[in-house]
Backbone as a chain_set.jsonl record, in Angstrom:
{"seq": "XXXXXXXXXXXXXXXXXXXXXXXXXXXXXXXXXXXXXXXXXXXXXXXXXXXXXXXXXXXXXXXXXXXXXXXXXXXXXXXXXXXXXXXXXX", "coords": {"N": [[56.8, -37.565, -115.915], [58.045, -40.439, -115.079], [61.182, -42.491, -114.985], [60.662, -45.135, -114.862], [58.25, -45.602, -116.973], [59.101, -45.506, -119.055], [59.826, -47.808, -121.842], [62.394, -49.087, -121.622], [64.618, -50.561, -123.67], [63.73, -49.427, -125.939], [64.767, -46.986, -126.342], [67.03, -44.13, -127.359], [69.971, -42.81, -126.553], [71.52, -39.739, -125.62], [74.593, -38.233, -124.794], [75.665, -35.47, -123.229], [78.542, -33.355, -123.501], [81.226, -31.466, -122.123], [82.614, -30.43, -123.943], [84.756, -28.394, -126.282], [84.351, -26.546, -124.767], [84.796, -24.193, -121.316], [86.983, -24.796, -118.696], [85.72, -25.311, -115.203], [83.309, -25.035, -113.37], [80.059, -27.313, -112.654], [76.717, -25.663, -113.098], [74.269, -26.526, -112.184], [70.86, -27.099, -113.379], [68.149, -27.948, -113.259], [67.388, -31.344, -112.148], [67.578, -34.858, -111.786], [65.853, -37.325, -113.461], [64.088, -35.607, -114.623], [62.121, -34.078, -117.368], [63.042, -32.822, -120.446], [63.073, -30.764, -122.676], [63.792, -29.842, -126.349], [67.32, -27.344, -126.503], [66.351, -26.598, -124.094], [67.841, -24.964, -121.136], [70.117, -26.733, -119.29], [72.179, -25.766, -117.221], [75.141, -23.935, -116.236], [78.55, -23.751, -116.91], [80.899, -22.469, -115.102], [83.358, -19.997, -113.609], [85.972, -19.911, -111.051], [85.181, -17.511, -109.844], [82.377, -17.006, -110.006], [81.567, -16.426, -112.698], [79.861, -16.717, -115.469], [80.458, -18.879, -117.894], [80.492, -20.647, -119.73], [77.043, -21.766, -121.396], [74.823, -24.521, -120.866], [72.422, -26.457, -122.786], [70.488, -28.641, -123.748], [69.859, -30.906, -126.527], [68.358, -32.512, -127.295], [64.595, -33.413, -127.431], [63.725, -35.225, -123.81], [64.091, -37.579, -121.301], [66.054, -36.754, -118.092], [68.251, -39.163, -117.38], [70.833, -39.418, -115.992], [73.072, -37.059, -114.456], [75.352, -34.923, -113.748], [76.714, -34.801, -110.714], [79.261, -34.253, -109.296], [80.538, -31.08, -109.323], [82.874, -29.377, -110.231], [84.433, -29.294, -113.493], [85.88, -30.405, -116.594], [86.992, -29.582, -119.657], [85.348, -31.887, -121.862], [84.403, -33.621, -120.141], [81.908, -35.734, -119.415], [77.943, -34.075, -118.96], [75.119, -34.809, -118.721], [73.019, -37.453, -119.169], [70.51, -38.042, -121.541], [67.626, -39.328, -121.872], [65.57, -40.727, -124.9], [62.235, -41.81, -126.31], [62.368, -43.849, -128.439], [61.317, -44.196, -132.078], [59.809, -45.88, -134.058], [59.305, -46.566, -137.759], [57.476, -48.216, -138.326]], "CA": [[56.974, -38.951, -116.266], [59.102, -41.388, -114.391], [61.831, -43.573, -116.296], [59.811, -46.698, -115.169], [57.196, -45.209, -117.356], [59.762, -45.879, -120.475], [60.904, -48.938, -122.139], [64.512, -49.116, -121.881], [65.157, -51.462, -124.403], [63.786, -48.884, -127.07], [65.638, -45.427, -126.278], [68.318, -43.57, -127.892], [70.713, -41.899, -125.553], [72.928, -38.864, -125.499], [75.577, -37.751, -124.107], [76.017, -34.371, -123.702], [79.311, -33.312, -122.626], [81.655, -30.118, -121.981], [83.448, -30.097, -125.475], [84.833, -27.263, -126.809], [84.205, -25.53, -123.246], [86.429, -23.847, -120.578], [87.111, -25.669, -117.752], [84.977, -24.462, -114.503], [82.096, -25.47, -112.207], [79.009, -26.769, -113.173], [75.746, -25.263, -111.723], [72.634, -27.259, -112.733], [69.567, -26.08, -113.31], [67.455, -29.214, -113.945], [66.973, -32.55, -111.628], [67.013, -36.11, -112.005], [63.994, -37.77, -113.956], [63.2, -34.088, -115.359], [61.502, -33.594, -118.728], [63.463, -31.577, -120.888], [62.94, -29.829, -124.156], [65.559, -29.122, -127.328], [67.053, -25.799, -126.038], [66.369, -26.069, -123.15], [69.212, -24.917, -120.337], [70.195, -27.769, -118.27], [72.863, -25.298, -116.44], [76.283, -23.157, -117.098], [79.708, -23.652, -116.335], [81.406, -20.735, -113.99], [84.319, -20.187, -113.28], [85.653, -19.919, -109.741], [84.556, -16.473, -108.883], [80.933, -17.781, -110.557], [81.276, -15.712, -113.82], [79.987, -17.756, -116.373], [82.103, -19.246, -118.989], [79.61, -21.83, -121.161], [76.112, -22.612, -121.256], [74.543, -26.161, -121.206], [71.285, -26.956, -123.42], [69.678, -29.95, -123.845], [69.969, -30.726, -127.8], [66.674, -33.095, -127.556], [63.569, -33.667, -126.075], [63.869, -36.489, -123.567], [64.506, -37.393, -119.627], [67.282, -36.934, -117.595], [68.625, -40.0, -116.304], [71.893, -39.068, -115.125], [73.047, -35.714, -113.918], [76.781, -34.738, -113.269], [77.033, -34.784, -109.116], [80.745, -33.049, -108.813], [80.823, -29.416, -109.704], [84.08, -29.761, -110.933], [84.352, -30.331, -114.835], [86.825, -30.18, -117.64], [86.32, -29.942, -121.268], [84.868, -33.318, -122.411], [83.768, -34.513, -118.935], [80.276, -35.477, -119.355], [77.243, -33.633, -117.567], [74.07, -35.463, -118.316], [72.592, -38.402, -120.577], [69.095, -37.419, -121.87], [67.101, -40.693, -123.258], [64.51, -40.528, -125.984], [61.836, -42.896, -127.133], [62.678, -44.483, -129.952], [59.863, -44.296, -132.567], [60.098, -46.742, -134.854], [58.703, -46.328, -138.767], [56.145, -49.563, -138.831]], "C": [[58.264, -39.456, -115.619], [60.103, -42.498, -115.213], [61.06, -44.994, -116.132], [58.654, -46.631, -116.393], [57.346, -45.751, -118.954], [60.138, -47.09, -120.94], [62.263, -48.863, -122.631], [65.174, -49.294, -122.838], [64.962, -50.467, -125.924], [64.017, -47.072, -126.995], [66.627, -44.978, -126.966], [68.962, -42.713, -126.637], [71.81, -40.878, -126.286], [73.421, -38.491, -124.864], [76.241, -36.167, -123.965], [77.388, -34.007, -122.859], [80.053, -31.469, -122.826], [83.052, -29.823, -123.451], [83.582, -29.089, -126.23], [84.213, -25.949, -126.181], [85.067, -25.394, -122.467], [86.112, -24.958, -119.423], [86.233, -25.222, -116.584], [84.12, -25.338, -113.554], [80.515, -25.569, -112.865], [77.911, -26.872, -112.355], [74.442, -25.815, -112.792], [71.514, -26.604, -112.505], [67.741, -27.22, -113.282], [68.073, -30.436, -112.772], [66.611, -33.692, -112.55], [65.833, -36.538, -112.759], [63.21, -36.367, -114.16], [62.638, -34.515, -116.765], [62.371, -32.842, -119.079], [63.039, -31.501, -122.465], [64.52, -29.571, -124.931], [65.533, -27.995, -126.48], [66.975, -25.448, -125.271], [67.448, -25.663, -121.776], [68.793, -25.72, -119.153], [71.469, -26.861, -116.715], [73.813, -24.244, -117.06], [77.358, -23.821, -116.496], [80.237, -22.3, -116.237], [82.874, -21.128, -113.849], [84.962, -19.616, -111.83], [85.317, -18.933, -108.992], [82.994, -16.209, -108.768], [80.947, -16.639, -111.401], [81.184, -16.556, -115.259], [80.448, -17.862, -117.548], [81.057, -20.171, -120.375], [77.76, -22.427, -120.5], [75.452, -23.998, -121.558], [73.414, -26.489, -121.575], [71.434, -28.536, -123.896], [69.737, -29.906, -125.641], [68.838, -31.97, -128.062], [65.562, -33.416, -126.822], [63.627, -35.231, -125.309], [63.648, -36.465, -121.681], [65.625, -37.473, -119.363], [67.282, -38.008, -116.664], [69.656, -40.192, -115.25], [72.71, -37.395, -115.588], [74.264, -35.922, -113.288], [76.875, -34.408, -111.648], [78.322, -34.018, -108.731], [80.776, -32.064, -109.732], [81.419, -29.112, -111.019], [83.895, -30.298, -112.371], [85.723, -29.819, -115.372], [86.239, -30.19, -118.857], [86.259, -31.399, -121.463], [84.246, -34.455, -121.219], [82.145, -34.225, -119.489], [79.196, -34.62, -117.983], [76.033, -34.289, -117.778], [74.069, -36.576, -119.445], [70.968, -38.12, -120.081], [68.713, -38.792, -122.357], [65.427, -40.427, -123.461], [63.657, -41.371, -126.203], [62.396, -43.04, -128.216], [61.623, -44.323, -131.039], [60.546, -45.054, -134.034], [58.716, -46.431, -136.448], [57.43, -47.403, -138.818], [54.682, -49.306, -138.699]], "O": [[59.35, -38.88, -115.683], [59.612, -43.273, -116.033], [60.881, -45.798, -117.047], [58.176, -47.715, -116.729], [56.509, -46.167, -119.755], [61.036, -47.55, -120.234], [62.894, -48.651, -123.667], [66.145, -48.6, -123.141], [65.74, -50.601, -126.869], [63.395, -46.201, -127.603], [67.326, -45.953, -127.236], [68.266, -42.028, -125.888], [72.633, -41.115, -127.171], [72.754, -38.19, -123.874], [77.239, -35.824, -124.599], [77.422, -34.298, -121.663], [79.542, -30.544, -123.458], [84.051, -29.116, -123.581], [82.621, -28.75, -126.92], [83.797, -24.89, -126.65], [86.084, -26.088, -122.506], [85.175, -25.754, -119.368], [85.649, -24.273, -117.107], [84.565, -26.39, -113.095], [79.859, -24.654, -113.361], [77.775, -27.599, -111.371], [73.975, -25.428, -113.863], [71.246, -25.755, -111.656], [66.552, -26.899, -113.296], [69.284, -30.382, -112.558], [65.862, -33.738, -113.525], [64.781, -35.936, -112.545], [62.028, -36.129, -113.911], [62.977, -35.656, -117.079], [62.735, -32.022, -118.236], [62.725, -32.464, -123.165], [65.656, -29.304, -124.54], [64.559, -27.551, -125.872], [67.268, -24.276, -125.034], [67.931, -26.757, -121.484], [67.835, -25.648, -118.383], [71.53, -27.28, -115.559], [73.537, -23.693, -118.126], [77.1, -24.507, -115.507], [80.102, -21.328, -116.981], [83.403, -22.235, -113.946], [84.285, -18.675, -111.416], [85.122, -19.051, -107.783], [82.415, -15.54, -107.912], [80.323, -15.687, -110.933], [82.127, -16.936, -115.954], [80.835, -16.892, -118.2], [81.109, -20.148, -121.605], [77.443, -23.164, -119.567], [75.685, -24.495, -122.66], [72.894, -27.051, -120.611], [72.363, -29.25, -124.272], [69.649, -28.77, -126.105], [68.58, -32.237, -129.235], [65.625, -33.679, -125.621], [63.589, -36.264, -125.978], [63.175, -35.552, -121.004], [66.402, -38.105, -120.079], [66.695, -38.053, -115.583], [69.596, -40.767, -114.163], [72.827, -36.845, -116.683], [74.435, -36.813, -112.457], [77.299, -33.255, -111.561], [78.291, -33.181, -107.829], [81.05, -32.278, -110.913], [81.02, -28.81, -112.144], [83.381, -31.393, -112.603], [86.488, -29.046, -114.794], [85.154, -30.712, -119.113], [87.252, -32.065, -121.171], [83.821, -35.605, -121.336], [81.491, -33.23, -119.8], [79.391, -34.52, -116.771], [75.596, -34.489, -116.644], [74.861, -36.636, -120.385], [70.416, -38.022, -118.985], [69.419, -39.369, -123.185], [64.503, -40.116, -122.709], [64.354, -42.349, -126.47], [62.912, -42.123, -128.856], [60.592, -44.36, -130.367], [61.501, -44.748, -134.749], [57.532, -46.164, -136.243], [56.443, -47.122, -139.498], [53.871, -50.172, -139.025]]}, "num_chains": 1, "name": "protein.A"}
C-alpha cells in the first residue's frame, strides 16, 4: 500500500526516536512506504566498528513515511514516523 492509498487527514503518527540509546550509526532495515508490523525491526544502531549497540522496532502497525537518511544519530534524534489509520468508534 502506497500513502496515496491513505487519508491523511485521519492518521495518528509516531515518532520513534533514539531515546535512552547509545549514540552510533543507524543501519536500516526497512524502506520508504513499507508496511510494518508492532515488533517489527526497522534497524540497529552500531557503533563505529559496526557492533551493535540498540535495536529499533516499530511499536505499531502502520507505514513508513519518513526514514532517517544520515547514518549518524544521537540519543533522541529521530529515525522514522510510522502513520496509522485512525479508526474512529461510530
Amino acid at each position: 500500500m502506497r500513502i496515496r492509498d491513505f487519508e491523511l487527514d485521519q492518521l495518528r503518527r509516531v515518532w520513534l526516536d533514539t531515546a535512552e540509546r547509545a549514540d552510533g550509526f543507524f543501519q536500516r532495515e526497512v524502506s520508504l512506504q513499507e508496511n510494518v508490523k508492532r515488533g517489527q525491526r526497522l534497524g540497529a544502531i552500531l557503533d563505529a566498528t559496526g557492533v551493535e549497540l540498540a535495536q529499533v522496532d516499530a511499536d505499531q502497525d502502520g507505514l513508513i513515511i519518513k526514514l532517517r537518511g544520515l547514518p549518524r544519530v544521537m540519543a533522541g534524534d529521530g529515525i522514522a514516523h510510522i502513520r496509522q489509520p485512525y479508526h474512529s468508534r461510530s
